[in-house]
C-alpha positions in Angstrom: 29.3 -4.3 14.0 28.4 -6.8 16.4 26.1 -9.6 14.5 22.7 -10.1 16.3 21.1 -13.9 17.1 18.6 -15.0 14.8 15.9 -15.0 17.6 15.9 -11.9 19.1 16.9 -10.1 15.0 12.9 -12.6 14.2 11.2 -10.9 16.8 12.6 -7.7 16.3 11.9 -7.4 12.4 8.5 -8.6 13.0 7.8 -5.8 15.5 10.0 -3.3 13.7 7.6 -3.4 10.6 4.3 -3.5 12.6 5.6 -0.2 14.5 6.7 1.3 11.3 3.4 0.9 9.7 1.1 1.1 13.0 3.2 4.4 14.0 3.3 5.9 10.5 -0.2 5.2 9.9 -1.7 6.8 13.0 0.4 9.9 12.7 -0.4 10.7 9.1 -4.2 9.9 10.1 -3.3 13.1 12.9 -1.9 15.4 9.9 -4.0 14.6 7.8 -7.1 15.6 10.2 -5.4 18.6 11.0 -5.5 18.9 7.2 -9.1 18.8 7.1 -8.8 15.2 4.9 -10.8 12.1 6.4 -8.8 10.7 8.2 -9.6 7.0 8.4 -9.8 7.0 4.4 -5.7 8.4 4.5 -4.9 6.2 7.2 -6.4 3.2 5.1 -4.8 5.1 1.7 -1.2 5.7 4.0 -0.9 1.9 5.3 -1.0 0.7 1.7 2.0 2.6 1.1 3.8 2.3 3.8 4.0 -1.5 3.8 7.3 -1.8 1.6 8.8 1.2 3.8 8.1 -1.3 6.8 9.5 -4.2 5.1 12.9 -2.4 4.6 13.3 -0.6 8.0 13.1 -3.7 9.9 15.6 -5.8 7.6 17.6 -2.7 8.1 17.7 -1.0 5.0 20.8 -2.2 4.1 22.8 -4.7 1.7 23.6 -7.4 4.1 20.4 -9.0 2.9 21.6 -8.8 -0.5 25.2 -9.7 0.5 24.4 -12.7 2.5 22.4 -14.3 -0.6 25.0 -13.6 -2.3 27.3 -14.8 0.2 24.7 -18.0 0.3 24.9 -18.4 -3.9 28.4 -18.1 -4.0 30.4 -19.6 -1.2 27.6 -22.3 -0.4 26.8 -21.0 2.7 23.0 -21.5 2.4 22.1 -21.6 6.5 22.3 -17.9 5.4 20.0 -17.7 2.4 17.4 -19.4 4.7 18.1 -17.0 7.5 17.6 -14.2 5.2 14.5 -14.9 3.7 13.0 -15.8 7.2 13.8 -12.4 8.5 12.1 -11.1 5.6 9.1 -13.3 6.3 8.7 -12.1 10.0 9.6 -8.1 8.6 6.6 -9.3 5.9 4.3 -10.8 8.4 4.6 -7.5 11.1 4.0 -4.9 8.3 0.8 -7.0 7.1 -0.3 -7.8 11.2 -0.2 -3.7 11.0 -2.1 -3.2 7.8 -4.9 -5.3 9.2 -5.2 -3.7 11.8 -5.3 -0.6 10.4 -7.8 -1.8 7.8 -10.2 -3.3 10.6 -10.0 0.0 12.4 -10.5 2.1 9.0 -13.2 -0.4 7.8 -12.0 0.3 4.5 -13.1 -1.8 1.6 -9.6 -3.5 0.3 -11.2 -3.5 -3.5 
């Protein structure tokens, strides 16, 4: 397996987890219309959940995060550590972008 720049692997995570959740979201609002739930309220109820499921799609859903801290512990190779936890940052910050949208379109109340 070919190893992807840091750049383009950002950008990617960041949009990976706001599709995951945007995408997710509005199709579970479909079914659950279809299954004669309120939809906006399951959308709202559906991007809550689907925010840690967003999170690990875009850093792949793998264990090279977990071997490339260890990797950064271990053998002193800390450019990795810092590469790792900034991809999880961008994967963090897309699945949150999505969950606001969603909540601004549901107008849910977050409490």
């Amino acid at each position: 397996m070919e190893k992807e720049a840091f750049m383009p692997a950002f950008i990617n995570g960041y949009f990976i987890a706001l599709g995951v959740l945007l995408g997710g979201t509005i199709i579970g609002g479909i079914g659950a219309f279809l299954a004669g739930d309120p939809p906006l309220s399951k959308m709202y109820l559906f991007a809550n959940r689907l925010k840690i499921w967003a999170l690990v799609a875009a850093i792949g859903g793998t264990f090279d995060a977990f071997y490339s801290f260890e990797r950064g512990i271990f053998e002193g190779e800390t450019r990795d550590v810092v590469k790792q936890i900034l991809l999880i940052i961008s994967a963090m910050g897309g699945a949150q972008t999505g969950w606001l949208i969603i909540s601004w379109l549901t107008q849910e109340d977050p409490t």
